[in-house]
C-alpha positions as CSV (number, residue, x, y, z in Angstrom):
1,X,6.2,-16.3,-15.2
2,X,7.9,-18.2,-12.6
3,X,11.2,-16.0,-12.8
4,X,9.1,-12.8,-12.6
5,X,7.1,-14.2,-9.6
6,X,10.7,-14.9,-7.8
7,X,12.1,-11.4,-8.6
8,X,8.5,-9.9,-7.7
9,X,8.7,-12.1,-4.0
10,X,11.9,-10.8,-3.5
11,X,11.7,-7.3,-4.3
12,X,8.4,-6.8,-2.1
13,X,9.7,-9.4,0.2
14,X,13.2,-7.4,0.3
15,X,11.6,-4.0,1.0
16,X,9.4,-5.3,3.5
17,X,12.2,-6.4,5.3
18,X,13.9,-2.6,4.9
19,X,10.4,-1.2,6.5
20,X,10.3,-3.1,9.4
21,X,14.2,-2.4,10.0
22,X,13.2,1.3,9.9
23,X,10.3,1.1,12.8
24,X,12.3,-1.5,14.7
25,X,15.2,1.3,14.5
26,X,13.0,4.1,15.3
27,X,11.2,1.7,18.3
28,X,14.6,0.4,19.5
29,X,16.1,3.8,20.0
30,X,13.1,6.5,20.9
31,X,10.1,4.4,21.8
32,X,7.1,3.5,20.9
33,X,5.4,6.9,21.2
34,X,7.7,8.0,18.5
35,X,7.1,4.5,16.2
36,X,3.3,6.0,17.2
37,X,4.1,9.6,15.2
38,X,5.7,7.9,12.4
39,X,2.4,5.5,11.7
40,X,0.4,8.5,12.1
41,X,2.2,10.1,9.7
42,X,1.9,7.6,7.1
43,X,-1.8,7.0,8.0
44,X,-2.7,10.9,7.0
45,X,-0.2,11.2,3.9
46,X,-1.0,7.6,2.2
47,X,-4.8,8.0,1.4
48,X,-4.1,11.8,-0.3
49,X,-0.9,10.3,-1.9
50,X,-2.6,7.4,-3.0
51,X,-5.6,9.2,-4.3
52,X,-3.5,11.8,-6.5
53,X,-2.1,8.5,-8.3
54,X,-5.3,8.9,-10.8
55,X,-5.0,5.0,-10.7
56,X,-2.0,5.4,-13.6
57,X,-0.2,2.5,-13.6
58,X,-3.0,0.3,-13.8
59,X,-4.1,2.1,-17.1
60,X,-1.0,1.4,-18.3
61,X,-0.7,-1.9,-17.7
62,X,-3.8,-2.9,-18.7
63,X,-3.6,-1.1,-21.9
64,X,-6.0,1.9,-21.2
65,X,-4.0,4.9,-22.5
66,X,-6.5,7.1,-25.1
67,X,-3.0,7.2,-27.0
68,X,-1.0,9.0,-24.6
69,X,2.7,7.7,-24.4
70,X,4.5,7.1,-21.3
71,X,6.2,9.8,-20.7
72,X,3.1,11.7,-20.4
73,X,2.2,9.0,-18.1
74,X,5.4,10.1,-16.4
75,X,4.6,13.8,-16.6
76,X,1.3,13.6,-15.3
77,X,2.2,11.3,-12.0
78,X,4.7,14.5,-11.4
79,X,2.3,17.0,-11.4
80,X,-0.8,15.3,-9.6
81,X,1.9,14.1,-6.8
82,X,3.4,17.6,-6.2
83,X,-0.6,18.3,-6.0
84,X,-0.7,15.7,-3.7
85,X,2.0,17.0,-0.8
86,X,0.4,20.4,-1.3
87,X,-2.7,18.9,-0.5
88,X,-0.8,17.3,2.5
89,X,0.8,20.3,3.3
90,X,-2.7,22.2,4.3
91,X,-4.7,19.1,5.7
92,X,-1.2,19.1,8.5
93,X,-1.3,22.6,8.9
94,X,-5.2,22.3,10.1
95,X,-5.1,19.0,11.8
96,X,-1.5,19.1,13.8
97,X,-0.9,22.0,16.6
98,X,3.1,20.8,17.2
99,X,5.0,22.6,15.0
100,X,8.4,19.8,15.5
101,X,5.3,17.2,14.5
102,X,4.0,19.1,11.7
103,X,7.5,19.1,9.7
104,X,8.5,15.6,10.8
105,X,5.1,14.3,8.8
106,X,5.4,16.8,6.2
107,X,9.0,15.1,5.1
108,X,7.0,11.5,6.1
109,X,4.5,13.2,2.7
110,X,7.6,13.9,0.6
111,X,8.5,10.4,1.0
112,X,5.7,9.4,-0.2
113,X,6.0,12.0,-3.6
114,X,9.0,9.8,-4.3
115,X,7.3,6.3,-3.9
116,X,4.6,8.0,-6.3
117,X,7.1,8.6,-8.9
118,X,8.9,5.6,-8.6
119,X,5.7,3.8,-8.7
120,X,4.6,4.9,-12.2
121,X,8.2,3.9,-13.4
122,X,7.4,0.2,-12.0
123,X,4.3,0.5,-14.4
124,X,6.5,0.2,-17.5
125,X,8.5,-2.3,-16.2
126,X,5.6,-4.2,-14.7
127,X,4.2,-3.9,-18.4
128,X,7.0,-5.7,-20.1
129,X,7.1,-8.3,-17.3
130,X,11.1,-6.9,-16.4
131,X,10.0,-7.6,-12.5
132,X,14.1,-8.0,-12.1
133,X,14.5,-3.8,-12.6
134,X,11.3,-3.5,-9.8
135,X,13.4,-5.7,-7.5
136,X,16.3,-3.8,-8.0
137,X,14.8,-0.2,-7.0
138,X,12.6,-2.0,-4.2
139,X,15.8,-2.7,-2.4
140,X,18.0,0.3,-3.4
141,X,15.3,2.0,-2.2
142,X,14.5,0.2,1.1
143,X,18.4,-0.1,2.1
144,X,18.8,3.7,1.5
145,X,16.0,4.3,3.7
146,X,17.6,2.5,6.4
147,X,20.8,4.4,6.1
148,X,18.7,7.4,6.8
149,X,16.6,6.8,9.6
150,X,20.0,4.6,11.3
151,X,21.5,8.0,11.1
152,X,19.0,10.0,12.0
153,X,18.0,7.3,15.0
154,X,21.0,6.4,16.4
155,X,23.6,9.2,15.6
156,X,21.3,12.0,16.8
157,X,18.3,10.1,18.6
158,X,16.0,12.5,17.0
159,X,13.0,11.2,14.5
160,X,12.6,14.5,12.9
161,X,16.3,14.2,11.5
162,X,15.4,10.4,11.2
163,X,12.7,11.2,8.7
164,X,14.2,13.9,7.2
165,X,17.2,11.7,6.3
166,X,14.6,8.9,5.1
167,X,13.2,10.7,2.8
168,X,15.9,12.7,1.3
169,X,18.0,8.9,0.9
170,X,14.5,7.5,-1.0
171,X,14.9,10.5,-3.5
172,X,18.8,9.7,-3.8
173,X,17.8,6.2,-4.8
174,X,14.9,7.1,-7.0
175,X,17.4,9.3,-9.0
176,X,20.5,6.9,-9.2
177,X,18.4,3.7,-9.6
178,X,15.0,4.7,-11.5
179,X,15.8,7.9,-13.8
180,X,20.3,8.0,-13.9
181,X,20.9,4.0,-14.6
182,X,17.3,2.7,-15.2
183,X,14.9,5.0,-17.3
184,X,13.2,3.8,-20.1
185,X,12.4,6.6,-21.6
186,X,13.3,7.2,-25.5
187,X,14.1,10.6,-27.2
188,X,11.2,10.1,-29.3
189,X,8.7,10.0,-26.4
190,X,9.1,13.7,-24.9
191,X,5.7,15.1,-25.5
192,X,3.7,17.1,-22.6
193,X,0.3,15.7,-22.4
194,X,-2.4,18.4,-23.7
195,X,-4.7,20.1,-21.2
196,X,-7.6,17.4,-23.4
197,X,-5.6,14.7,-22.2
198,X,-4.7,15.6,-18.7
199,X,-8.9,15.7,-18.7
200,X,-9.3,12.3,-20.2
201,X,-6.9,10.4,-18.0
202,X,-8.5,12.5,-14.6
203,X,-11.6,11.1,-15.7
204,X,-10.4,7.5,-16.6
205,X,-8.3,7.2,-13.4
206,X,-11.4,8.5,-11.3
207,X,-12.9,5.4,-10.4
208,X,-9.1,4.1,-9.4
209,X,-7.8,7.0,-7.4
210,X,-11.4,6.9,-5.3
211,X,-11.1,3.5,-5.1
212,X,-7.4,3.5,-3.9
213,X,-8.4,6.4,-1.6
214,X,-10.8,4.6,0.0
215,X,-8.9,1.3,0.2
216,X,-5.9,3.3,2.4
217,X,-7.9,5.5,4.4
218,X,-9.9,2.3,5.3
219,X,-6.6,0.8,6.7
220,X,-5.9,3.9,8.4
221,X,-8.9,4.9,10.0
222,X,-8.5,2.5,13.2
223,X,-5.1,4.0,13.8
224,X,-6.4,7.2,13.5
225,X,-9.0,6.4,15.6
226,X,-6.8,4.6,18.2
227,X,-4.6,7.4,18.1
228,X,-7.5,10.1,19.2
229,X,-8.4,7.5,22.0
230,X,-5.6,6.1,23.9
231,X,-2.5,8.2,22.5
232,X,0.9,7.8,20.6
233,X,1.7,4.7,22.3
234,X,-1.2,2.8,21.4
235,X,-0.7,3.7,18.2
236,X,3.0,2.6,18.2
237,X,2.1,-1.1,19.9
238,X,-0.6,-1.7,16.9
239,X,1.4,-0.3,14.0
240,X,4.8,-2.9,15.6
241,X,2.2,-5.6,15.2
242,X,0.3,-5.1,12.5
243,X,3.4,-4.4,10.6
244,X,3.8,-9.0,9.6
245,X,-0.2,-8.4,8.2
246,X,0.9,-5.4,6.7
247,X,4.1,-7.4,4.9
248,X,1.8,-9.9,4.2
249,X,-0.5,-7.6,2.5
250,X,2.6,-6.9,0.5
251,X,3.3,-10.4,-1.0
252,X,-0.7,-10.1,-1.7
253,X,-0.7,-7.3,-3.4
254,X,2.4,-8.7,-5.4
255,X,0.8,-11.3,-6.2
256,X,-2.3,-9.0,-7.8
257,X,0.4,-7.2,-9.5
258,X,1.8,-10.2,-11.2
259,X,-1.4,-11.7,-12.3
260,X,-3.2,-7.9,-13.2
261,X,-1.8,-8.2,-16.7
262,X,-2.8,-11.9,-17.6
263,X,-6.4,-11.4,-15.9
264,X,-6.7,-8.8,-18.3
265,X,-5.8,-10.3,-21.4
266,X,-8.0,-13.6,-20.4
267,X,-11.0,-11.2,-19.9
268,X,-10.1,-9.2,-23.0
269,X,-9.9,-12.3,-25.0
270,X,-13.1,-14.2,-23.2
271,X,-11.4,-16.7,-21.1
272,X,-13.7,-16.6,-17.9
273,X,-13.1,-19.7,-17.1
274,X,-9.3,-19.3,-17.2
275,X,-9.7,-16.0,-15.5
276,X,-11.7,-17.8,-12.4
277,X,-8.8,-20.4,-12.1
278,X,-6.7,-17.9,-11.3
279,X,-8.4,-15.9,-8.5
280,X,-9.1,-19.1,-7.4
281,X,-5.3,-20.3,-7.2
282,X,-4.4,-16.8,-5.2
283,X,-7.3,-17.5,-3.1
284,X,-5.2,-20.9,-1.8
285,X,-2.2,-19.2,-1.6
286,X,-3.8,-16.8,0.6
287,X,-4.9,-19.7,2.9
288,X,-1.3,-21.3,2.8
289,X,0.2,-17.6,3.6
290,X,-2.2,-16.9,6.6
291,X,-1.7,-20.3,7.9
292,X,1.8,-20.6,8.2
293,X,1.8,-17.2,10.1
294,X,-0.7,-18.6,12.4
295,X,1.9,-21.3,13.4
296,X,4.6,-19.1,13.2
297,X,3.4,-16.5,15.7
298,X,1.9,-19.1,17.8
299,X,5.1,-21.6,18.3
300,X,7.9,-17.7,18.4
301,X,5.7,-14.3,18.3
302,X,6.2,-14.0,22.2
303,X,10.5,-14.4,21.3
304,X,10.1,-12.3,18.1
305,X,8.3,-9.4,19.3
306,X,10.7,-9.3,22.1
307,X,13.9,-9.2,20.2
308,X,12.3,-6.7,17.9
309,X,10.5,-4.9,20.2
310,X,10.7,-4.6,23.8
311,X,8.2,-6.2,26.5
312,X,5.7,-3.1,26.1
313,X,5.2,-5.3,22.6
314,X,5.8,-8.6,23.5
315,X,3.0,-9.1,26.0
316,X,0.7,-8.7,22.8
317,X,2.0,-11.6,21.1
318,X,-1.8,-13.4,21.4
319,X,-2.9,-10.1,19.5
320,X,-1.0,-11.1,16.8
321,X,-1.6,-14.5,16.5
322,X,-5.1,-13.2,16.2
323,X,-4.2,-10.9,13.4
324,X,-3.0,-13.8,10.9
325,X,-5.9,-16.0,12.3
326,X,-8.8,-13.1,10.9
327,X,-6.3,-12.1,8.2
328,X,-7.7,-14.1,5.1
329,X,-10.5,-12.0,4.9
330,X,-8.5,-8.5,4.9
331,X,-6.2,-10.4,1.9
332,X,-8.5,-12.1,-0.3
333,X,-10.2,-8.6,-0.6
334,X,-6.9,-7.4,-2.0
335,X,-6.8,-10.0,-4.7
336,X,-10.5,-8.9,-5.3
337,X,-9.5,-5.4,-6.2
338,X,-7.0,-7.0,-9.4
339,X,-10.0,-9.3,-10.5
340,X,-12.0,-6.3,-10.8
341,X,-9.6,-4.3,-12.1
342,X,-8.9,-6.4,-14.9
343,X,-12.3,-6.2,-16.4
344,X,-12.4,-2.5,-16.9
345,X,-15.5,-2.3,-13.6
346,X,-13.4,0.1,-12.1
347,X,-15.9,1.7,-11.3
348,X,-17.2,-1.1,-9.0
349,X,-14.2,-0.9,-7.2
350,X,-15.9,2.3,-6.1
351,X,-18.8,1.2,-4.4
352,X,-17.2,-1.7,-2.5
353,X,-14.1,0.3,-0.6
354,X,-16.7,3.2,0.0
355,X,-19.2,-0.1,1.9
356,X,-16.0,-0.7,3.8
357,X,-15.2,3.0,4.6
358,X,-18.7,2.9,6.2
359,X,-18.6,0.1,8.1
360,X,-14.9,0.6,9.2
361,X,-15.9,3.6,10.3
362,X,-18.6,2.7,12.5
363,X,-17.0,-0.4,13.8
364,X,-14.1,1.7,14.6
365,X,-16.4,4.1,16.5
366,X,-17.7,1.3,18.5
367,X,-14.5,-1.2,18.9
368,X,-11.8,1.0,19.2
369,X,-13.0,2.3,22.8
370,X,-13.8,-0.7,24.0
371,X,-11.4,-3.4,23.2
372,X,-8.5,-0.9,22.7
373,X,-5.7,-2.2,20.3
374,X,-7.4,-5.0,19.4
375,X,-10.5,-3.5,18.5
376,X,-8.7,-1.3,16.0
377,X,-8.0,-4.7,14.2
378,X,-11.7,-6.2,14.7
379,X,-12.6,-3.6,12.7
380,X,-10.6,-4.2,10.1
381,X,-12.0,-8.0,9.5
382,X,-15.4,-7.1,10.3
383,X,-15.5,-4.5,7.3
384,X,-13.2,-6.8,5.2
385,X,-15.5,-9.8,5.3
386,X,-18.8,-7.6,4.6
387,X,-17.2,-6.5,1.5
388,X,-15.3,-9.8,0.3
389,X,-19.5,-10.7,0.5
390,X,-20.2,-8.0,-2.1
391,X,-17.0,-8.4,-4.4
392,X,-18.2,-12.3,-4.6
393,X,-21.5,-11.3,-6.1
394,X,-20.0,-8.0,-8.4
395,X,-17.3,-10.5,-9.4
396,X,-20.4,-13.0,-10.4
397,X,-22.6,-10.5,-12.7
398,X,-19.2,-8.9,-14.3
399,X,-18.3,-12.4,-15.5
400,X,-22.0,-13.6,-15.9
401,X,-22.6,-10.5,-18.3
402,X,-19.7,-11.3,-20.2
403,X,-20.4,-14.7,-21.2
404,X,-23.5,-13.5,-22.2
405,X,-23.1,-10.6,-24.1
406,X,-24.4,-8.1,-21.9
């Protein structure tokens, strides 16, 4: 467990590190406005990437398969992410009017068709607790995806080349590393799912893919917001910040990952009170986490985000220690999502992200305008808090019902 946690912390630690290389590169050498096209690019591809996921690596992991095998697991994740870009594909061709921006996030979407793929080979893995292989592709992946946007950045100062590199080096890396050197597939396994099955995991993975939907567009809602009010730039300043919450929301999420599989079997097998000690135990790490990037940010943020950045960053270093000081709340809602997960309520996953959408929504609406940058991030914690409210209780009945019976 504790090898699996090391090799989980420094594969999402690792590839953190890769993705914050990439936006320093693309900051460093173009600008912000340009760091501002990237994040919008991810904020309009990730929630229709995310949904077309069907939620299927956490019904393989926790054992919910209707007897399909994993290579139909495999197979399916192909065809709902090339559903996915095409998706993409049409939602950029209505919302953008710059053709040079249109094709730089359509390549930022095939990127993410790659990460989906890769994603439901990490399921396996994650399933036989081989965290070492995950690490492995985190950072082949990451690295390559610095090779591409250095070349594309610095050899021909253009992000559309950038990108275009970056995405083309992540599916170079997801061949050599996931499917040439590292598939676990066995001859025995190549069956195409039937049309029946295709149907029963849709339905299964529902709950998940709405809920995972929900849980990205929430995220990406005040950028897009900020974005439609003050403009690239603004855009760019709060993605170079929120970038350390957004690593830390990676370690978090590890950490959900790591535990997903054991919450599941203490829930299967009635350990409740087993299964609260560990939410409980993430919930202290989350404290530890947040605080020591309080006290980082407050004693260097100022130096950091200068030597990352430039001074059109740095003067927001307050902002930032802000941002870890609120950030428990966005966090412990992301170890909620596992808890829940691992008792089969996906579907309360449901209700809970579409609260948030609500209320991030409106926030948004009202904060954004007003306190600019940092009222995209208000909005964030507001909505996070009112739902961590709601998970509490859901989380309550779920286990209260099963110690009874119900």
């Amino acid at each position: 467990m504790k090898r699996n946690a090391l090799w989980l912390l420094i594969g999402n630690g690792g590839y953190a590190t890769t993705q914050l290389l990439s936006i320093v590169i693309i900051c460093k050498t173009l600008g912000v406005k340009d760091l501002g096209l990237f994040s919008l690019g991810l904020a309009l591809t990730a929630p229709i990437m995310m949904f077309s996921n069907f939620g299927t690596r956490v019904l393989w992991v926790t054992d919910a398969t209707g007897g399909l095998n994993y290579f139909q697991f495999r197979f399916t994740r192909f065809l709902s992410s090339i559903s996915g870009f095409v998706v993409c594909f049409f939602f950029l061709l209505f919302y953008l009017d710059d053709t040079n921006h249109l094709l730089i996030l359509l390549f930022i979407a095939l990127s993410k068709v790659v990460e989906s793929n890769a994603d439901i080979y990490y399921a396996d893995l994650h399933k036989q607790g081989d965290q070492k292989r995950i690490c492995i592709s985190m950072l082949s992946r990451g690295l390559m995806g610095i090779l591409g946007m250095s070349i594309g950045c610095f050899l021909f100062n253009d992000l559309f080349i950038g990108v275009l590199c970056y995405s083309l080096c992540w599916l170079v890396s997801f061949i050599i590393t996931d499917i040439f050197f590292g598939d676990p597939l066995k001859d025995n396994e190549f069956l195409l799912p039937s049309k029946n099955q295709i149907v029963w995991l849709a339905k299964q993975g529902s709950p998940l893919a709405i809920s995972l939907f929900l849980v990205n567009i929430n995220l990406n809602i005040p950028r897009i917001a900020l974005e439609s009010q003050h403009g690239l730039e603004a855009i760019g300043i709060f993605s170079a910040l929120y970038f350390f919450i957004q690593t830390g929301s990676i370690v978090i999420n590890s950490i959900g990952q790591l535990i997903l599989p054991k919450l599941s079997k203490f829930y299967d097998r009635g350990l409740y009170d087993k299964h609260l000690q560990m939410i409980i135990k993430s919930f202290l790490i989350v404290f530890v986490f947040s605080s020591c990037g309080m006290l980082f940010c407050y004693l260097y943020g100022e130096l950091l985000l200068l030597y990352l950045y430039d001074k059109s960053v740095s003067m927001y270093s307050n902002l930032l220690f802000l941002f870890f000081l609120l950030s428990p709340f966005q966090y412990l809602v992301s170890i909620m999502n596992p808890a829940i997960s691992s008792t089969k309520k996906n579907v309360y996953l449901i209700w809970c992200q579409l609260l948030m959408f609500i209320s991030i929504l409106i926030t948004a609406l009202i904060l954004v305008p007003t306190f600019d940058i940092a009222g995209a991030y208000y909005s964030t914690v507001v909505s996070s808090f009112i739902v961590l409210i709601l998970y509490f209780f859901m989380y309550r009945k779920i286990l209260r019902c099963a110690k009874n019976g119900v």
